[in-house]
N, C-alpha and C positions, 0 to 999 in steps of 0.2 A: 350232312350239315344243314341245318336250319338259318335260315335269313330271316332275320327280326327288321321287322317294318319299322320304320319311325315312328309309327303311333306304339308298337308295343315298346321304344326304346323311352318312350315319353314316359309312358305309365309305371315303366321300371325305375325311372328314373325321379321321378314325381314320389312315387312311395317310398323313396329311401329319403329323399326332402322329409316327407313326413313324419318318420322317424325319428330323423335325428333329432327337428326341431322338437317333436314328444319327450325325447329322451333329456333335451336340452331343456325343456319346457319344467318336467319332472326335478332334475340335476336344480336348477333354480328355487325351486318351491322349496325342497329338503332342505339348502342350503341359507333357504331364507334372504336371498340376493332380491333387491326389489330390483327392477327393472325401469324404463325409462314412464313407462303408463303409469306406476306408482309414485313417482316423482311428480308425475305431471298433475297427477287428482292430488295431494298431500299440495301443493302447491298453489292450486285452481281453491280450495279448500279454505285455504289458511290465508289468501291476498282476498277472498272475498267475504270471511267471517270476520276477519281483524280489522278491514276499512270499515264493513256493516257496524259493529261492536264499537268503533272509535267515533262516528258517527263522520266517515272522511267519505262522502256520496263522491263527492269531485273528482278526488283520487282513483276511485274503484272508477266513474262514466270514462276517467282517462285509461285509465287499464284497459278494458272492456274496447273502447275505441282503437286504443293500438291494436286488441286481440283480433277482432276484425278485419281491421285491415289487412293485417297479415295473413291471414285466411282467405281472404279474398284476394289478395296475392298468389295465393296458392291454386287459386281458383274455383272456390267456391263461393256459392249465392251468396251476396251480401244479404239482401232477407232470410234466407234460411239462418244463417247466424247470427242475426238478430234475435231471430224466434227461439232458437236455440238458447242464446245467454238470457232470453229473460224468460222461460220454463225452469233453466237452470237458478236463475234468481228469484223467483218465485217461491222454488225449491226453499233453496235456504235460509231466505226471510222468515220462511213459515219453520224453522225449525231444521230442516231435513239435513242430513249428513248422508254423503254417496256410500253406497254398500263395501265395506271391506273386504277381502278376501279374506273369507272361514278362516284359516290359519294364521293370521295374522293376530297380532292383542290390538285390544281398544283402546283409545289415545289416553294419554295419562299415563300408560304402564310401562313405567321406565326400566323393569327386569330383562336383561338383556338375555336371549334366547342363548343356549347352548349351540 
């Protein structure tokens, strides 16, 4: 009989994590189920194109100031988040839209996927 160390019960057990989440990972994309990260760009997207476009600046510095804060609740740098939303807002000013996922449609295309 073989005695498996902890370190090998770890790695067995690590790589079946990784599987699943793969498996799950895959099972999602097929199924076309967005996820919580797509919700959150389609969101981050659309409160900072539609204030920009209505010309509502106050609106969005209040957005952007709760987003903060709350991050920083979370406990990360209040400067780095700063830096952060205005690369991000730079971004977008200038035109830019975050990269989709390949298999997804480009906005507008209301055909709803099989």
């Amino acid at each position: 009989m073989t005695d498996e160390t902890n370190e090998e019960r770890r790695r067995r057990r690590l790589e079946k994590q990784r599987l699943r989440q793969e498996a799950l990972r895959e099972k999602k994309k097929k199924e076309r189920t967005p996820g919580r990260d797509d919700f959150a760009r389609e969101l981050l997207h659309f409160a900072i194109t539609e204030n920009l476009n209505h010309g509502r600046e106050q609106e969005l510095n209040n957005l952007i100031e709760n987003l903060i804060t709350r991050l920083v609740a979370r406990g990360f740098k209040r400067s780095e988040c700063e830096r952060v939303i205005v690369e991000i807002m730079d971004r977008y000013e200038a035109g830019w839209r975050f990269q989709r996922k390949i298999w997804t449609k480009p906005p507008g295309d209301t055909e709803e996927a099989d």
